[in-house]
Every structure is written in structure tokens, then in C-alpha cells.
N, CA, C and O atoms as a DFTB+ gen file, in Angstrom:
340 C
 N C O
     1  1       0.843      -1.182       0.000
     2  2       0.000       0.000       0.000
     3  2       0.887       1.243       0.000
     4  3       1.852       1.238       0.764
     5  1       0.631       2.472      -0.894
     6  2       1.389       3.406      -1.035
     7  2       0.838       4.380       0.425
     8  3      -0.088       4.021       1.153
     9  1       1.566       5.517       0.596
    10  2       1.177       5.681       1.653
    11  2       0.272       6.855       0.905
    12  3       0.337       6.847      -0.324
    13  1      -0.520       7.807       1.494
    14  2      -1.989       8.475       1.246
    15  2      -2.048       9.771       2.143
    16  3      -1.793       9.898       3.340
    17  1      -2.501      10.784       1.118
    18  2      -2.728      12.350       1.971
    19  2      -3.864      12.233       0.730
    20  3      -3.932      11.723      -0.388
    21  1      -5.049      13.345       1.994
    22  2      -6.307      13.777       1.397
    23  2      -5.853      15.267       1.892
    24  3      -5.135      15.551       2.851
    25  1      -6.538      16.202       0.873
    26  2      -6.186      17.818       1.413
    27  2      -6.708      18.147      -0.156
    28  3      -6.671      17.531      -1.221
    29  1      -7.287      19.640       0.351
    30  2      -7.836      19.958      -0.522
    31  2      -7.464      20.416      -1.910
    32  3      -6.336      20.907      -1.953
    33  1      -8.216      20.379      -3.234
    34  2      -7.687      20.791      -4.292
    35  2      -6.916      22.243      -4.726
    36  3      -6.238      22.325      -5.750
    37  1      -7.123      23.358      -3.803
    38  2      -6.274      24.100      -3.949
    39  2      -6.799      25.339      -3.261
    40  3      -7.963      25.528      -2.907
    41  1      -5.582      26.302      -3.099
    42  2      -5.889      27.748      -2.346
    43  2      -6.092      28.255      -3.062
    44  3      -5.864      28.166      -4.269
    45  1      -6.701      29.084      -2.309
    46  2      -7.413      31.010      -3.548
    47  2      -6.352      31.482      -4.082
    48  3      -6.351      31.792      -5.273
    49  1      -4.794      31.679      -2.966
    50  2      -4.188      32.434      -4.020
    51  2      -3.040      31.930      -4.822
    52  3      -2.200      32.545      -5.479
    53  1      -3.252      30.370      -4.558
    54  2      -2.122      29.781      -5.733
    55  2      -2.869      28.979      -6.307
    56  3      -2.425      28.974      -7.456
    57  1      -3.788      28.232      -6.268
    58  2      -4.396      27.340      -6.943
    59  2      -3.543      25.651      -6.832
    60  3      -3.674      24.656      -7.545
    61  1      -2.540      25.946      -5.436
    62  2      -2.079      24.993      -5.779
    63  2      -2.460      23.905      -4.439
    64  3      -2.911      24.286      -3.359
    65  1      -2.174      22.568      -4.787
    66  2      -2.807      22.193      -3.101
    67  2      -2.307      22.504      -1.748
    68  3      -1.203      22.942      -1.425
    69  1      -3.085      22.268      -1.189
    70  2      -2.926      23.066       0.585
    71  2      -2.295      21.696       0.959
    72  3      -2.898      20.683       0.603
    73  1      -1.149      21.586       1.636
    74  2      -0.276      20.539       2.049
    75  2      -0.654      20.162       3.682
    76  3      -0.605      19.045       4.196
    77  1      -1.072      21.533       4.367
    78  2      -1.168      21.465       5.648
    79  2      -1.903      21.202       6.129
    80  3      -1.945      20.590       7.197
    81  1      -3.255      21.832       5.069
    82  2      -4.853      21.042       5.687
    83  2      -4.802      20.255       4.995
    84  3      -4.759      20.381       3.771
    85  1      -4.791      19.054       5.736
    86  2      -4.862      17.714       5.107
    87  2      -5.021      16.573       5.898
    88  3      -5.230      16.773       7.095
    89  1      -4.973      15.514       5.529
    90  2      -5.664      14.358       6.648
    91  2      -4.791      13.349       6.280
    92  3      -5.361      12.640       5.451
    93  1      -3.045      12.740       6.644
    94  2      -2.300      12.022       6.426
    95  2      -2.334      10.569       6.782
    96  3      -2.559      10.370       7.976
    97  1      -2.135       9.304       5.901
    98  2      -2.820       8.018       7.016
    99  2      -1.295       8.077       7.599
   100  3      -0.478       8.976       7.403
   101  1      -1.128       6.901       8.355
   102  2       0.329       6.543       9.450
   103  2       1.042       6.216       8.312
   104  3       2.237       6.513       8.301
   105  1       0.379       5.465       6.999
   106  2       1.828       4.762       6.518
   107  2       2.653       5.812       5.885
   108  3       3.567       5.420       5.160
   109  1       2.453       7.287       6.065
   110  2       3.118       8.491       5.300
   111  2       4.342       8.473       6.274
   112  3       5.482       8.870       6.037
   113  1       3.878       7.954       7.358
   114  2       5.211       8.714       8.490
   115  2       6.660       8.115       7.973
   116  3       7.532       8.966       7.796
   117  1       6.859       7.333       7.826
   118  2       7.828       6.772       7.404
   119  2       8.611       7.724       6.686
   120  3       9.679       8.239       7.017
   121  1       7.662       7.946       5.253
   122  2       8.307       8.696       4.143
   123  2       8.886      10.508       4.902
   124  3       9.957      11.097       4.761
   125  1       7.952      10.801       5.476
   126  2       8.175      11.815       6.164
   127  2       9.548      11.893       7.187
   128  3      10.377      12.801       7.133
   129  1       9.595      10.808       8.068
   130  2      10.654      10.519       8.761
   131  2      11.738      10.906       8.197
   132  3      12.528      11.809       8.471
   133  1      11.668       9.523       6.736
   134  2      13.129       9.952       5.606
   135  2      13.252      11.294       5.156
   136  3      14.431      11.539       4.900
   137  1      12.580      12.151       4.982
   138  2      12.642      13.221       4.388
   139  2      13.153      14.553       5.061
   140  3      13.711      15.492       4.494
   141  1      12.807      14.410       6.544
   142  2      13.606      15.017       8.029
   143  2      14.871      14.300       8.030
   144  3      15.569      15.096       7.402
   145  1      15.663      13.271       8.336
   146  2      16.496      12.794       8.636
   147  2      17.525      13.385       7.496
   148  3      18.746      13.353       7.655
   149  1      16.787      14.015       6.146
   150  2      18.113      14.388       5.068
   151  2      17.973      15.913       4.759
   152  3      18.584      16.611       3.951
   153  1      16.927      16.235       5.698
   154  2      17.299      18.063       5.790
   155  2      16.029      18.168       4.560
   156  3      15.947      19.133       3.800
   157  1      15.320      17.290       4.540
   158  2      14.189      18.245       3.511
   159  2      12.431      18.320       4.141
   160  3      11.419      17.621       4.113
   161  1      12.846      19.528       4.636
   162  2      11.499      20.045       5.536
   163  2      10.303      20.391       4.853
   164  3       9.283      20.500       5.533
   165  1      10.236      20.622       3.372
   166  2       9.274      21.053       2.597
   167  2       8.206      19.854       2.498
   168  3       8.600      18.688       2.505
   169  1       6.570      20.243       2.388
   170  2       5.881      19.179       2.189
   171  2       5.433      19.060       0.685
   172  3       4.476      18.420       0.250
   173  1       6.549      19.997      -0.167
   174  2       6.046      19.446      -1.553
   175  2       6.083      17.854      -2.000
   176  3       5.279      17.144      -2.604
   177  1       7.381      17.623      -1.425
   178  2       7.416      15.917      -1.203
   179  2       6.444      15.115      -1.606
   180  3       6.606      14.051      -2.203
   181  1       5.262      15.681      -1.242
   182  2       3.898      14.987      -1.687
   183  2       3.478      15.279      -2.588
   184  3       2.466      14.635      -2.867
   185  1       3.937      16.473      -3.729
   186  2       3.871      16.328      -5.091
   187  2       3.734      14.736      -5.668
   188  3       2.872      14.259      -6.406
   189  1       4.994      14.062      -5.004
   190  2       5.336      12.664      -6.002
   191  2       4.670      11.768      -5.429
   192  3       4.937      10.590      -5.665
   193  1       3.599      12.131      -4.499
   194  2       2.491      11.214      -3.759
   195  2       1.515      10.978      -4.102
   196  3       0.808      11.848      -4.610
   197  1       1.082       9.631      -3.945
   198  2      -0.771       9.253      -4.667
   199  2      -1.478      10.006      -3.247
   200  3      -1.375       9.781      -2.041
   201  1      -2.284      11.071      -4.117
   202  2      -2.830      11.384      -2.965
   203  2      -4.620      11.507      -3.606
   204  3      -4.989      11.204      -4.741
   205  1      -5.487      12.039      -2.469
   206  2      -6.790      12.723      -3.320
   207  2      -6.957      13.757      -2.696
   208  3      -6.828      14.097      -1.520
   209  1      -7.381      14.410      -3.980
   210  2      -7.666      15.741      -3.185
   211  2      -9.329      16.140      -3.461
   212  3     -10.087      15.623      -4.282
   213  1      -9.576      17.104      -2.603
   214  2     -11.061      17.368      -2.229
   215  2     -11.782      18.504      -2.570
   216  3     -11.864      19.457      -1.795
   217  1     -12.127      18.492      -3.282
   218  2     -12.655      19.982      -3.700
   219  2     -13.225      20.764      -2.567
   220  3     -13.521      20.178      -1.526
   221  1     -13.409      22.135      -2.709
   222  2     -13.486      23.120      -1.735
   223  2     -14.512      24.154      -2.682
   224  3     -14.387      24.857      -3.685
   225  1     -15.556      23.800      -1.748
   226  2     -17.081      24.627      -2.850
   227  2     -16.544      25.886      -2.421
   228  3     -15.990      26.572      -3.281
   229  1     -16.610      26.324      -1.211
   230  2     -16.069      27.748      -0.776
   231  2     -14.552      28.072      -0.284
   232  3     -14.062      27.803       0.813
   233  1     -13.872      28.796      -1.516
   234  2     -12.701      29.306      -1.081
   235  2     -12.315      29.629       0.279
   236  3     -11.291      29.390       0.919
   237  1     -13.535      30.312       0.596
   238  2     -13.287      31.160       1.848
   239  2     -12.519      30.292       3.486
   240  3     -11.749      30.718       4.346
   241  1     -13.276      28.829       3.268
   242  2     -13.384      27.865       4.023
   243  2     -11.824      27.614       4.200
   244  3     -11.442      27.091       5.248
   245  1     -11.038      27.914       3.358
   246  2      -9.223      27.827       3.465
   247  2      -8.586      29.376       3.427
   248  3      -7.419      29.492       3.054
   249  1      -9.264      30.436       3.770
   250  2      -8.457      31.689       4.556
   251  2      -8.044      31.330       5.917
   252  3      -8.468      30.759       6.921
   253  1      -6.699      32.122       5.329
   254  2      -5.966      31.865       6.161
   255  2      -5.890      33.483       7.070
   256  3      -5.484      34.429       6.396
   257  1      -6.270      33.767       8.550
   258  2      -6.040      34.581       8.912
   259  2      -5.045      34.829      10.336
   260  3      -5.760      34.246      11.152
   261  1      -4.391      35.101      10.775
   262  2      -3.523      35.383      11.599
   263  2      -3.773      35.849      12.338
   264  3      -3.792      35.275      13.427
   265  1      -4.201      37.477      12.193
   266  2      -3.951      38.302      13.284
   267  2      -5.449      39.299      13.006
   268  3      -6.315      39.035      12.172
   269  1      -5.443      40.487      13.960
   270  2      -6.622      41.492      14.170
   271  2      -7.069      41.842      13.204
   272  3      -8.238      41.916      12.823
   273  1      -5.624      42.211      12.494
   274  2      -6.068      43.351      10.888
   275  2      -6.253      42.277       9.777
   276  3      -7.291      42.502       9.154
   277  1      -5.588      41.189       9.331
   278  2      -6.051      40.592       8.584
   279  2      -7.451      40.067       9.111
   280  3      -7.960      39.661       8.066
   281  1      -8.038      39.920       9.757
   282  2      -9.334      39.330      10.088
   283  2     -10.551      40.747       9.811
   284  3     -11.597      40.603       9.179
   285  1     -10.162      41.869      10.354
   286  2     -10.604      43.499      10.035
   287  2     -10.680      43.492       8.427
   288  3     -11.755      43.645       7.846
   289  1      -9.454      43.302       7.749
   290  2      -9.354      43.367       6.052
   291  2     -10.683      42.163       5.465
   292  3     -11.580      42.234       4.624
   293  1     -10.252      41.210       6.334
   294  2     -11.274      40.042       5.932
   295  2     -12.995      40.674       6.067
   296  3     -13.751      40.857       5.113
   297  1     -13.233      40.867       7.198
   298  2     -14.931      41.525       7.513
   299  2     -14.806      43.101       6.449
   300  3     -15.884      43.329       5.900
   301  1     -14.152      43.716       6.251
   302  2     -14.048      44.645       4.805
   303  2     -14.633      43.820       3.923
   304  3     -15.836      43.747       3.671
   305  1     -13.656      43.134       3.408
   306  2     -14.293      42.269       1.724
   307  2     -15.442      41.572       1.689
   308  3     -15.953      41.096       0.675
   309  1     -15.965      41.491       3.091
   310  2     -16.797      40.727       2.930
   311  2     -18.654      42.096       3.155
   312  3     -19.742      42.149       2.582
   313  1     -18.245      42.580       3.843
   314  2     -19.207      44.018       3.581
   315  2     -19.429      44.403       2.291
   316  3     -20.569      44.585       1.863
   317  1     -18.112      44.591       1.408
   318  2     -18.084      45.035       0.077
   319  2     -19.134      44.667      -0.708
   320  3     -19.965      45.329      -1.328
   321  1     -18.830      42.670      -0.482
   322  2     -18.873      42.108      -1.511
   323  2     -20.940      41.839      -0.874
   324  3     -21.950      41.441      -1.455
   325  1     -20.787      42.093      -0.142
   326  2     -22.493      42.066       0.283
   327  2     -22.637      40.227       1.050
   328  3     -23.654      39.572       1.274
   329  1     -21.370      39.921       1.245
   330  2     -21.218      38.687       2.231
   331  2     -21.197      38.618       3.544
   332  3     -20.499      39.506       4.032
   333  1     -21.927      37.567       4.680
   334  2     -21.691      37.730       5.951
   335  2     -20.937      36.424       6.544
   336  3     -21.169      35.735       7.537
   337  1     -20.097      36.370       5.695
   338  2     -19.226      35.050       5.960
   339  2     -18.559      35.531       7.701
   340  3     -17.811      34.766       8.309
């Protein structure tokens, strides 16, 4: 069995998949293990992985917000746009 990540089909502002929200089974750890042990911290790694990914009806559902003002900028766009997300 290959090992398996589910995470969604992609972010708003790259379109590319979200590595972090994701749902990894155990048999990934391994590969992951190897991939720490040689200094490669990136989770593109899972580029070369059978994975599935999940579509995401609402973008919004993968903002990413941090702090006061990005969350302030966020309730802006969403006034604008006539949304009460």
C-alpha cells in the first residue's frame, strides 16, 4: 500500500494544493521521517504522492487569517462584496 494524503484541491491564491490542511494516514510517516532525517522540511514531497484531493465549494473555508487586521481586512471584503461570511 502506497502511503496516502487527502487535502484539498487548492488555495485562492495559488491554486495549488494546501499541504497542511490535510488528513495524512500513518503509513506516510515513514516517508516523512526519511525526508527530516536528510534536511528536507518542505511538504512538496507529496507532489510525487498518490494522494486525493477534495474539492473546496467555498474558497473562503481555506483563509488563512492570523492576526486582528487581517481578520478586520477580511470583515471589509466581505461588507463590500455584500457577504456575511
Amino acid at each position: 500500500m502506497h502511503p496516502r494524503a487527502q487535502r484539498p484541491s487548492g488555495t485562492p491564491k495559488t491554486g495549488l494544493p494546501e499541504p497542511v490542511l490535510a488528513i495524512y494516514e500513518p503509513s506516510i510517516l515513514p516517508t516523512l521521517e526519511r525526508a527530516r532525517l536528510t534536511g528536507r522540511y518542505s511538504l512538496m514531497l507529496l507532489r510525487d504522492m498518490p494522494v486525493h484531493l477534495v474539492e473546496v465549494e467555498n474558497e473562503v473555508e481555506l483563509l488563512n487569517i492570523n492576526d486582528p487586521k487581517e481578520y478586520r481586512k477580511y470583515r471589509r471584503s466581505c461588507a463590500k462584496a455584500g457577504r456575511k461570511d
